[in-house]
VOSE-865845 format. One record per residue (C-alpha): residue number from 0; residue in one letter; x, y, z. Coordinates in pm, 1 decimal. Example, Ala and Ser with C-alpha at 12.3 -4.5 7.8 and 13.67 -1.06 7.14 Angstrom:
<sites>
{site 0,"A",{1230.0,-450.0,780.0}}
{site 1,"S",{1367.0,-106.0,714.0}}
</sites>
This chain:
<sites>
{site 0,"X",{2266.7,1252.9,-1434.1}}
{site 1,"X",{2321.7,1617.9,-1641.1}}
{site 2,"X",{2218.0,1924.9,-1523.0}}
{site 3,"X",{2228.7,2251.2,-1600.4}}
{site 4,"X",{2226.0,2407.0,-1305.3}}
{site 5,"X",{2424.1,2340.8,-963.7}}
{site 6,"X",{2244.1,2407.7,-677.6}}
{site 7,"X",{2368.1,2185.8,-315.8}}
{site 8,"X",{2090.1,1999.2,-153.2}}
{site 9,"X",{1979.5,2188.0,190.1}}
{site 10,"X",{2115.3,1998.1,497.7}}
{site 11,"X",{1777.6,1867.7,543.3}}
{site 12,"X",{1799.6,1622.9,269.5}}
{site 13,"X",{2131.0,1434.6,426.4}}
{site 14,"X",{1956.5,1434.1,774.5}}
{site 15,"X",{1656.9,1266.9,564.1}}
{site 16,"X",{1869.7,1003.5,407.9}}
{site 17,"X",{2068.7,936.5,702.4}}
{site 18,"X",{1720.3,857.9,894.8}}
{site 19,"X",{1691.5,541.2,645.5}}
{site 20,"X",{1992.3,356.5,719.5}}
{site 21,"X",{1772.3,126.8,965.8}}
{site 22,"X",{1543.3,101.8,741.3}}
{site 23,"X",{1711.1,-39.3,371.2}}
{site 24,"X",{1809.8,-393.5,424.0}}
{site 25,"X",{1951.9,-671.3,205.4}}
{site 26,"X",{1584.1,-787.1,228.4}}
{site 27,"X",{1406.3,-394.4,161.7}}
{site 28,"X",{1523.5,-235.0,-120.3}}
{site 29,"X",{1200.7,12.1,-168.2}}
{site 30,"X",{1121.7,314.0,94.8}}
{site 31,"X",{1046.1,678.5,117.0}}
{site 32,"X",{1356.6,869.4,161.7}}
{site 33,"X",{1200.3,1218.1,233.7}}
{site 34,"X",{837.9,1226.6,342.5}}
{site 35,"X",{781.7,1637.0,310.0}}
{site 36,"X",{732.6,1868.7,620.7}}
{site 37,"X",{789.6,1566.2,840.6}}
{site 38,"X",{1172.5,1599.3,747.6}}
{site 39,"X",{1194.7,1989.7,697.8}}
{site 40,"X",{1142.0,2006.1,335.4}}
{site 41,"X",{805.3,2100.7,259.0}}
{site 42,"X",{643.2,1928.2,-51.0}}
{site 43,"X",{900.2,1724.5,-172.7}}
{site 44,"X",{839.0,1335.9,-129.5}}
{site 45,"X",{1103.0,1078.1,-280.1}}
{site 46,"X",{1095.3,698.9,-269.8}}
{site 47,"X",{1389.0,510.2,-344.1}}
{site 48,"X",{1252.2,172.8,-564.1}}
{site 49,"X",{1498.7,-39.9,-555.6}}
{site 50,"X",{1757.4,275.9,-716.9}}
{site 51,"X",{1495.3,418.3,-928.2}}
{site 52,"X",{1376.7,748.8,-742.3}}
{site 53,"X",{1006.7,851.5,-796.3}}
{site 54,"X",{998.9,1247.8,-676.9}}
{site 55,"X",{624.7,1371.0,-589.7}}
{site 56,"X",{570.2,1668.3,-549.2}}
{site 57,"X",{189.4,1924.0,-509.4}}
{site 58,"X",{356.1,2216.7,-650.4}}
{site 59,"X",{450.6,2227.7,-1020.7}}
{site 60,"X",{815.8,2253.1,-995.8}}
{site 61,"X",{1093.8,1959.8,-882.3}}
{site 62,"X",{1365.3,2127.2,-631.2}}
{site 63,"X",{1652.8,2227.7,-884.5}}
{site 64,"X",{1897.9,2061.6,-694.9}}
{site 65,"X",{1726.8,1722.5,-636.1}}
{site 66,"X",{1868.2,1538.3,-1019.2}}
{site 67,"X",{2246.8,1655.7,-891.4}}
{site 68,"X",{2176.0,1532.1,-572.0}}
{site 69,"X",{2017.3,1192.7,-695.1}}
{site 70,"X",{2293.5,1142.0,-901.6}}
{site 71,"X",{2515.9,1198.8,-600.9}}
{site 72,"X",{2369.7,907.6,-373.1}}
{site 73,"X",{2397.5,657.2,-663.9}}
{site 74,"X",{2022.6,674.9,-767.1}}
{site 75,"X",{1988.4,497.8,-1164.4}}
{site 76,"X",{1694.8,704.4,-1232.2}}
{site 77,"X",{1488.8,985.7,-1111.9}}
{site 78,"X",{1103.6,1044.8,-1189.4}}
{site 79,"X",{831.9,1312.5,-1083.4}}
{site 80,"X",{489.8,1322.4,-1047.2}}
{site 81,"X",{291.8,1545.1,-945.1}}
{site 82,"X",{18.9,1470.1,-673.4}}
{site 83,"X",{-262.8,1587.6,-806.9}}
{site 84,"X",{-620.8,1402.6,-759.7}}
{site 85,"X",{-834.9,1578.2,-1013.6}}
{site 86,"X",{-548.9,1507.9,-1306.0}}
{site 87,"X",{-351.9,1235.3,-1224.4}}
{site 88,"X",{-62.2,1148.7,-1421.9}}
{site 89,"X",{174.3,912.3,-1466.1}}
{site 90,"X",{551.1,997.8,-1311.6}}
{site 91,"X",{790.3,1138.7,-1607.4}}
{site 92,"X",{1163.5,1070.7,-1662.3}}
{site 93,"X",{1358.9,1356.3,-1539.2}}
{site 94,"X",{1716.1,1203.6,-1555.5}}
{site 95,"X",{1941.8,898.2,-1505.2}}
{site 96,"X",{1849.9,542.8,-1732.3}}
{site 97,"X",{1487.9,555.5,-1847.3}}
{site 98,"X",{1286.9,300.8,-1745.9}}
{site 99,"X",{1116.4,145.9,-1991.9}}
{site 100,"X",{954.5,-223.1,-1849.3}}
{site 101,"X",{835.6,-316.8,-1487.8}}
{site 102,"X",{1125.3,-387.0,-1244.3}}
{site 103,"X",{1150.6,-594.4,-901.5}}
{site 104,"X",{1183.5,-431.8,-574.2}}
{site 105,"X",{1203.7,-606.3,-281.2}}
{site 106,"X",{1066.5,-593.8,49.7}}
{site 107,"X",{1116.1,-750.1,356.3}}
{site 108,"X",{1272.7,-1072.3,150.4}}
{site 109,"X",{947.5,-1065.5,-58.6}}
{site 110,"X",{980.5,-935.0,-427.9}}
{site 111,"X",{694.4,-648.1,-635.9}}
{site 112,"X",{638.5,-546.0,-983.0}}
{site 113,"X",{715.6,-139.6,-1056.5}}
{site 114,"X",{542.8,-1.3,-1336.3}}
{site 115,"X",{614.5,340.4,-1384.8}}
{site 116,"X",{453.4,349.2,-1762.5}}
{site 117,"X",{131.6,198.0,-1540.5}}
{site 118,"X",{-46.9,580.8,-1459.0}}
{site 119,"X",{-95.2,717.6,-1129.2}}
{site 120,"X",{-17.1,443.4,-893.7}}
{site 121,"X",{284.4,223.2,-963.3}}
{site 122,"X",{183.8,-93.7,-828.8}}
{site 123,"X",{300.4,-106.4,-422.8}}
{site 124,"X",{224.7,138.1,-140.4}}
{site 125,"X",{509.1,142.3,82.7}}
{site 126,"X",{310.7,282.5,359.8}}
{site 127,"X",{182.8,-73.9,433.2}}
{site 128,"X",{509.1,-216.0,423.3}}
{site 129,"X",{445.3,-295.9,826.0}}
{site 130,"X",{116.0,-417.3,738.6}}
{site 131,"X",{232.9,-664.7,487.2}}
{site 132,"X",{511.2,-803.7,726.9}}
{site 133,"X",{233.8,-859.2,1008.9}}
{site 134,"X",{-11.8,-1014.5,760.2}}
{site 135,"X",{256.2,-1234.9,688.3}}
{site 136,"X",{352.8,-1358.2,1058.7}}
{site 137,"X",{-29.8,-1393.6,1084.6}}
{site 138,"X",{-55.6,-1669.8,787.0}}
{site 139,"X",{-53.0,-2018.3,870.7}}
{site 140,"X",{12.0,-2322.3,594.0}}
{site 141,"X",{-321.9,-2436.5,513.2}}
{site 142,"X",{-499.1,-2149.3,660.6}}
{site 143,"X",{-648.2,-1820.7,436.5}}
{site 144,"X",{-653.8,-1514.1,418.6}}
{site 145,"X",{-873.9,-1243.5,208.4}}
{site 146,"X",{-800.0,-914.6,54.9}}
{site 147,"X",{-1014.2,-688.2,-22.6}}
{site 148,"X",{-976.6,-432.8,-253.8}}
{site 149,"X",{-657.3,-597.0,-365.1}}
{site 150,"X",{-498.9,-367.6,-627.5}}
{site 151,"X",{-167.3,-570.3,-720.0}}
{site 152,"X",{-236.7,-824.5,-483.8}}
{site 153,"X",{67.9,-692.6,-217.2}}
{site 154,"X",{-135.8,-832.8,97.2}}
{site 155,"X",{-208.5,-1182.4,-44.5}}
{site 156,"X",{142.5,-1231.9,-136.6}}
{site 157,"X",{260.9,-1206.0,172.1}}
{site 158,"X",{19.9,-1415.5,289.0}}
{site 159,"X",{75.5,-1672.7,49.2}}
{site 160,"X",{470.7,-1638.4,130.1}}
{site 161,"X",{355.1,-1714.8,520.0}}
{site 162,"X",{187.6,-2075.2,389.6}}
{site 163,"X",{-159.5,-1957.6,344.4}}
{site 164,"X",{-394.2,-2006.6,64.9}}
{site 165,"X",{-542.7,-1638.9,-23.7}}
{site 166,"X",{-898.4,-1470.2,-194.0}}
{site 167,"X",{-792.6,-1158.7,-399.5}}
{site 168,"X",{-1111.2,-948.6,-446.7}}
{site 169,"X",{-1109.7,-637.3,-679.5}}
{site 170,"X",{-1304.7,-445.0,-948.9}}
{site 171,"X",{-969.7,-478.7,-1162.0}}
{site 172,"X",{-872.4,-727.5,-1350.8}}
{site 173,"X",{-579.1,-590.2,-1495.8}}
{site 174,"X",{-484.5,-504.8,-1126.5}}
{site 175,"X",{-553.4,-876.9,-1048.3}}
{site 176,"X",{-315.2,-1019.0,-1364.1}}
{site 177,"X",{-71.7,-756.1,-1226.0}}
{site 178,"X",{-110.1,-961.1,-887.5}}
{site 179,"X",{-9.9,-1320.0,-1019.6}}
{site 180,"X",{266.5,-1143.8,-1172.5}}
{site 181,"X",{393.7,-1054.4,-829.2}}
{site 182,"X",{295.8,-1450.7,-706.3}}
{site 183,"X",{515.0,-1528.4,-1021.0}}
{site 184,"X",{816.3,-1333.9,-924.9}}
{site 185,"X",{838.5,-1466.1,-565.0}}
{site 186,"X",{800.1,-1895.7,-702.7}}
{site 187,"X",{440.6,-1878.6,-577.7}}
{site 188,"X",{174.5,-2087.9,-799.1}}
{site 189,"X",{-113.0,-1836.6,-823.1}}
{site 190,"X",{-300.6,-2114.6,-954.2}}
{site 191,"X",{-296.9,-2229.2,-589.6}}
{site 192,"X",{-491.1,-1898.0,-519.2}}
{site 193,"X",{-844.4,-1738.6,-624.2}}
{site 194,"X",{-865.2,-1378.7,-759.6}}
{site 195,"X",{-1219.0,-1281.2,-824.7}}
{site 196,"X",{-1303.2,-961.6,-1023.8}}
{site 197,"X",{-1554.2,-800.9,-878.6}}
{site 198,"X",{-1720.4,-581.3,-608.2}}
{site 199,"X",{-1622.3,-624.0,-252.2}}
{site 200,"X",{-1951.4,-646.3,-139.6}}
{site 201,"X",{-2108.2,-861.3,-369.5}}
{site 202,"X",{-1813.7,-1113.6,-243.1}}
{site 203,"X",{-1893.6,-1042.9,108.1}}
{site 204,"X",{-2202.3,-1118.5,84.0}}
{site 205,"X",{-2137.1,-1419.2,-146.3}}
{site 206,"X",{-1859.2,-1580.1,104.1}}
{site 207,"X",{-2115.2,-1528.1,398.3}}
{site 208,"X",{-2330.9,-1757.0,244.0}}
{site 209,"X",{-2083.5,-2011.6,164.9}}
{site 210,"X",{-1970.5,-2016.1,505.0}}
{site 211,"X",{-1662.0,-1940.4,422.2}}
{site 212,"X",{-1405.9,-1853.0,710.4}}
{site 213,"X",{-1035.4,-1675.6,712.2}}
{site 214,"X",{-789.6,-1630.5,938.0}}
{site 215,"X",{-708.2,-1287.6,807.7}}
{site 216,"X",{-922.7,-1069.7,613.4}}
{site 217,"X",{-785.7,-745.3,486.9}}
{site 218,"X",{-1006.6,-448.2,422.9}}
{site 219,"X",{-806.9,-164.8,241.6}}
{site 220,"X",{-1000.8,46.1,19.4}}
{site 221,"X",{-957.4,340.1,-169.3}}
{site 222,"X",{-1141.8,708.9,-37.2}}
{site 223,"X",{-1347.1,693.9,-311.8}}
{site 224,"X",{-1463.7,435.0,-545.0}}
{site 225,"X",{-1712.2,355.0,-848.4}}
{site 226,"X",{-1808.7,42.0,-961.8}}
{site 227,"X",{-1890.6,-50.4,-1303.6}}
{site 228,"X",{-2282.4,-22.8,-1228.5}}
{site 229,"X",{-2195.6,309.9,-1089.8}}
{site 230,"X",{-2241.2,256.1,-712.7}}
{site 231,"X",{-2005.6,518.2,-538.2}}
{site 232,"X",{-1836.3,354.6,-235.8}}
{site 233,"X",{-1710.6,647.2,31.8}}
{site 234,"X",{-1547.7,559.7,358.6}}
{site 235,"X",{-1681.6,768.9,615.3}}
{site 236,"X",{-2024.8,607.3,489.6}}
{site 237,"X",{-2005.9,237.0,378.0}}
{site 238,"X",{-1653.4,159.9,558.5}}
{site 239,"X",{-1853.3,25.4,841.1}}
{site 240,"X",{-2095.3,-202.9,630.5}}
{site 241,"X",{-1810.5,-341.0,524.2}}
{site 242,"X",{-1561.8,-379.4,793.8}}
{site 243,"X",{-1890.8,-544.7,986.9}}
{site 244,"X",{-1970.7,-816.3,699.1}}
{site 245,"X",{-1599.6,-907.3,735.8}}
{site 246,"X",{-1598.9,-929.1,1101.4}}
{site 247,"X",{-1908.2,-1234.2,1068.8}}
{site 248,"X",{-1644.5,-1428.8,816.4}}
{site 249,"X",{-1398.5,-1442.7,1062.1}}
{site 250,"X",{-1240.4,-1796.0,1190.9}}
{site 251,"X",{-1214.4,-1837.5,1579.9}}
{site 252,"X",{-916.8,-1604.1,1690.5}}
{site 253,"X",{-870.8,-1413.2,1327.9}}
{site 254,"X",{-810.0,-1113.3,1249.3}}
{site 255,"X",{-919.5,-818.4,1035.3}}
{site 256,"X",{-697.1,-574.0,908.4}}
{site 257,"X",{-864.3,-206.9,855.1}}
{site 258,"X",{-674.7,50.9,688.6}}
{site 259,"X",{-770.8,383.3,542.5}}
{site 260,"X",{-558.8,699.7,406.7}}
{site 261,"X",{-856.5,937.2,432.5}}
{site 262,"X",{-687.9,1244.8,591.1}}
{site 263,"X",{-991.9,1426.9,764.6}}
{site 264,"X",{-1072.6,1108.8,950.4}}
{site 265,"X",{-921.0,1099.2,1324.4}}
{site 266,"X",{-863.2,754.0,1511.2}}
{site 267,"X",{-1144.0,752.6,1750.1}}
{site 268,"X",{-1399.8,887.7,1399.2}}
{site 269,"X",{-1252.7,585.4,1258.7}}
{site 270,"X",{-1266.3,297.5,1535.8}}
{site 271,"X",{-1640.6,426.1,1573.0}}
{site 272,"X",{-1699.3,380.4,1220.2}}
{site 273,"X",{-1497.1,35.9,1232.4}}
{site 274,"X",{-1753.2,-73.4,1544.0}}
{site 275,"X",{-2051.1,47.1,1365.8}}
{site 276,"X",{-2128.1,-253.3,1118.3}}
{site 277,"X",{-2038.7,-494.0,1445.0}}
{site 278,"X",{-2312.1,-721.6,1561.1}}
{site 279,"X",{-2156.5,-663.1,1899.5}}
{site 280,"X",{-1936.5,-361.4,1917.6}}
{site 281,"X",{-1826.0,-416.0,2275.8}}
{site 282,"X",{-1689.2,-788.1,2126.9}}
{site 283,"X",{-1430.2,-664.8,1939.1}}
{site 284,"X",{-1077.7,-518.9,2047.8}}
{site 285,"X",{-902.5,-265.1,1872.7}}
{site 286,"X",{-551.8,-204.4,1789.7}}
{site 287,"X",{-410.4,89.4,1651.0}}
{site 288,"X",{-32.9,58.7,1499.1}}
{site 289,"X",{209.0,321.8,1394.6}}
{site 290,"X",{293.7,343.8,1012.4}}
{site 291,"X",{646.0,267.9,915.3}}
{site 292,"X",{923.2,468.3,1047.5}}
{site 293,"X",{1032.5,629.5,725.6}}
{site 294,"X",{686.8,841.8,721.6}}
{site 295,"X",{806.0,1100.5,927.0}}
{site 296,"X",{549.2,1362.2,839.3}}
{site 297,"X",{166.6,1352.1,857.4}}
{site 298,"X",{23.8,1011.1,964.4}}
{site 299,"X",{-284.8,1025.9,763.2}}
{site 300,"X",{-264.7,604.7,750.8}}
{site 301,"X",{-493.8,467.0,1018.1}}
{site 302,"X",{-418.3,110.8,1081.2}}
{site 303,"X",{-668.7,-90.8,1329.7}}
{site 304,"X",{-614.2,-450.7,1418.9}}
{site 305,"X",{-939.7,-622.6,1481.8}}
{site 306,"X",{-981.2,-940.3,1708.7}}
{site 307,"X",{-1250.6,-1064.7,1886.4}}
{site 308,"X",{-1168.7,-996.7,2324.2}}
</sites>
C-alpha cells in the first residue's frame, strides 16, 4: 500500500493484534483487531474481513500511520468510515486492491456476504459472533428457530447450519435476498426456509395465532426504527412488548435470544424491560453473556438468554 508519509504504529497497535491470535482460526477469518479506548488507542476501530480492513473512526481523520501499518501485517485492502449516525456513509477505499463485488468471510466454519459498496452497514456484525455460535448449538434437525429483525439473515444461518428449519422476519427485502445469498454460499436451500418482509410485530402477532412454536426465537433490533406506515419502534419503550409476545411462542424448554446495542441502557434497565411484556415475570430466568473477547473496550452489547425456570 503507498504512502506518503512514514509514521510507526504506537506500541499499542502490536499489543492489539497480538490479543487476536486466539481469536482468528482456520474456521474465523472476520474480527475486530482494535476496538478503541479498550486497547489504548482512542477512536480508532479496525476489523479485519477476511484481509480486507474496514477502519472506523468518530473523528474526521484516519491515524497517518495506519495504511503503512496495514500494509505491514499483510492486509489486501484498507477502508474508512466514519461513524457518524446523522450522515452515514458508506466506508471509502483508502489503499491496497479495491474492492469492487461482495466477498466471503468466514466465521466459525460458517461463510457471509461483505458488501462494502452496500452503505452504512456491510452485511455482518461481528459483535454477535458468540451469539451466532450459541444459536447454532441450540438448533436441532427438524426443529425452528425465528429471527427477528433479521438484516442479512446471520442468525438463521446458523441455525439452519445446526439442522433447523428458520422464519426470517424483516422490513427489508433487499436485506432478506441478501440473506439467501448467505444460505447460498454455505450449500443451504433457502427454499427450505421462510423470509417474510414485514413488521416484527405484525408477525408476532400473526404466528401467535397460528400457534406456531420455536425452539429459538431471536429478538435483535435496531435503537431506532420506522416502518413503512411510519410507526417509530424505540427500545427502551416497545422492547418489552416485543420480547413478551415472543416469550408466549416459545416451545417447551426454548429459548429467546435478546440483544440490544443501546449504550445508555444498563443490564438490570434492560432485564426489567425484558420482564416487563412477561405474563409471569418471576417464570422466566435470565442470562447475561459476555460479548466476544476481541471487544475489549466499552460493552455497550447486552446479551440476555431467556428460558423458562
Amino acid at each position: 500500500m503507498p504512502q506518503s508519509v512514514f509514521l510507526p504504529p504506537p506500541p499499542a497497535f502490536a499489543r492489539a493484534l497480538a490479543r487476536r491470535t486466539s481469536v482468528r482460526s482456520a474456521d474465523t477469518d472476520c474480527l475486530r483487531l482494535v476496538d478503541g479506548a479498550g486497547d489504548g488507542l482512542p477512536d480508532l476501530f479496525v476489523d479485519d474481513l477476511a484481509g480486507r480492513w474496514l477502519a472506523q473512526t468518530r473523528g474526521a481523520n484516519l491515524p497517518v500511520w495506519l495504511p503503512a501499518a496495514a500494509a505491514a501485517h499483510g492486509a489486501r485492502s484498507l477502508y474508512w468510515k466514519r461513524l457518524d449516525q446523522t450522515e452515514k456513509q458508506p466506508p471509502v477505499h483508502v489503499a491496497g486492491e479495491p474492492v469492487l463485488e461482495p466477498f466471503g468471510v468466514r466465521e466459525n466454519g460458517l461463510t457471509y456476504l461483505i458488501d462494502f459498496a452496500a452503505g452504512y452497514s456491510q452485511g455482518l456484525f461481528l459483535d454477535q459472533r458468540l451469539n451466532r455460535k450459541r444459536v447454532r448449538e441450540l438448533a436441532r434437525p427438524g426443529g425452528s428457530v425465528m429471527n427477528l429483525f433479521a438484516y442479512t439473515c446471520g442468525f438463521s444461518v446458523a441455525a439452519a447450519a445446526g439442522g433447523a428449519r428458520t422464519v426470517s422476519v424483516d422490513l427489508s427485502k433487499p436485506s432478506l435476498e441478501w440473506g439467501r445469498r448467505n444460505f447460498e454460499a454455505n450449500g443451504l436451500d433457502p427454499a427450505g426456509h421462510e423470509f417474510v418482509a414485514g413488521e416484527a410485530a405484525d408477525q408476532l402477532k400473526r404466528f401467535g395465532k397460528k400457534d406456531r412454536r420455536f425452539d429459538v426465537v431471536v429478538l435483535d433490533p435496531p435503537t431506532f426504527s420506522r416502518d413503512k406506515k411510519g410507526n417509530v419502534f424505540r427500545v427502551e419503550r416497545d422492547f418489552g412488548t416485543h420480547a413478551g409476545a415472543a416469550l408466549r411462542l416459545l416451545s417447551p424448554g426454548g429459548s429467546l435470544l435478546c440483544t440490544t446495542n443501546q449504550r445508555t441502557m444498563t443490564r438490570p434497565a434492560f432485564e426489567a424491560l425484558i420482564r416487563s411484556g412477561a405474563g409471569e415475570p418471576a417464570a422466566w430466568r435470565c442470562r447475561f453473556d459476555p460479548m466476544p473477547p476481541d471487544f475489549t473496550g466499552e460493552p455497550y452489547l447486552k446479551v440476555c438468554w431467556v428460558s423458562r425456570r
